[in-house]
C-alpha positions in Angstrom: 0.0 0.0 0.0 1.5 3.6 -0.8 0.1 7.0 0.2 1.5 10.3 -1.6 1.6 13.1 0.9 1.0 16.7 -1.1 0.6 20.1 0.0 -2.9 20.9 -0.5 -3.6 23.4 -3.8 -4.1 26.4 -1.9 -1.0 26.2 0.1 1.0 25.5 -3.2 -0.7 28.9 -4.9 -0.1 30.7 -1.5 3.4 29.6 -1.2 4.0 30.7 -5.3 2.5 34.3 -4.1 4.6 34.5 -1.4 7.7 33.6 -3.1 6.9 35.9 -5.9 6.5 38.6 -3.4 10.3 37.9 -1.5 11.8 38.1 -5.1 10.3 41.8 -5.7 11.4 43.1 -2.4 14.5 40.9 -3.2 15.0 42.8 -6.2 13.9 46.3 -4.9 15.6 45.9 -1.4 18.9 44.7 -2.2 19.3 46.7 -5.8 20.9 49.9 -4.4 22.7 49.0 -1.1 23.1 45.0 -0.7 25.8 43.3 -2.7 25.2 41.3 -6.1 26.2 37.9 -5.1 23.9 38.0 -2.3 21.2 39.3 -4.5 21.7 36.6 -7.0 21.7 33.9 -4.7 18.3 35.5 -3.0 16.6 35.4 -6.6 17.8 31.9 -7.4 16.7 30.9 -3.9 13.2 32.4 -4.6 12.5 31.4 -8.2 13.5 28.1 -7.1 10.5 27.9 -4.3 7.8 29.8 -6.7 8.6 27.2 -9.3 8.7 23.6 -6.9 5.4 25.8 -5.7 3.5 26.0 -9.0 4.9 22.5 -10.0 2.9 20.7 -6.7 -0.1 23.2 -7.3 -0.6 21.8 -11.0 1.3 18.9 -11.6 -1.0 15.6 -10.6 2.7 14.4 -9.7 3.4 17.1 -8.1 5.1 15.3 -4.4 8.1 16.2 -2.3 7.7 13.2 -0.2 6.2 10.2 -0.8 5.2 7.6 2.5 5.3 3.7 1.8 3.2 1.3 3.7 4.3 -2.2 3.8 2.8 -5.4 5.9 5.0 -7.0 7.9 5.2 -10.8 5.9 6.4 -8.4 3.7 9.6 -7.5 4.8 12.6 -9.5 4.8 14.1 -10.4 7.8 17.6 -10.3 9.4 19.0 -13.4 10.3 
């Protein structure tokens, strides 16, 4: 028996918008006084949550974690 555990749709869009939002004050925030390499990594950082985001939102395999169920005659044993 497997179960698939998924973040429910709304909490995938939800976390999409809020990622979208840290890259914008990423960008607008760390344009003038922060330094480029940090601001680089902060927008790779982001796009990378806004997009594993919108990939469990619409993707039916959309996962990060899946839970396996197995009876116990199942398993092999240690001798």
């Amino acid at each position: 028996m497997r179960y698939r555990i998924t973040p429910s749709r709304p909490a995938a869009v939800l976390g999409a918008f809020v990622g979208a939002g840290m890259l914008v004050f990423g960008i607008t925030s760390f344009r003038d006084g922060g330094s480029r390499p940090f601001l680089v990594f902060w927008c790779l950082l982001v796009v990378a949550i806004v997009v594993f985001n919108l990939w469990s939102a619409f993707s039916s395999k959309g996962s990060s974690a899946s839970l396996e169920r197995t009876e116990d005659d199942d398993v092999p044993r240690r001798r």
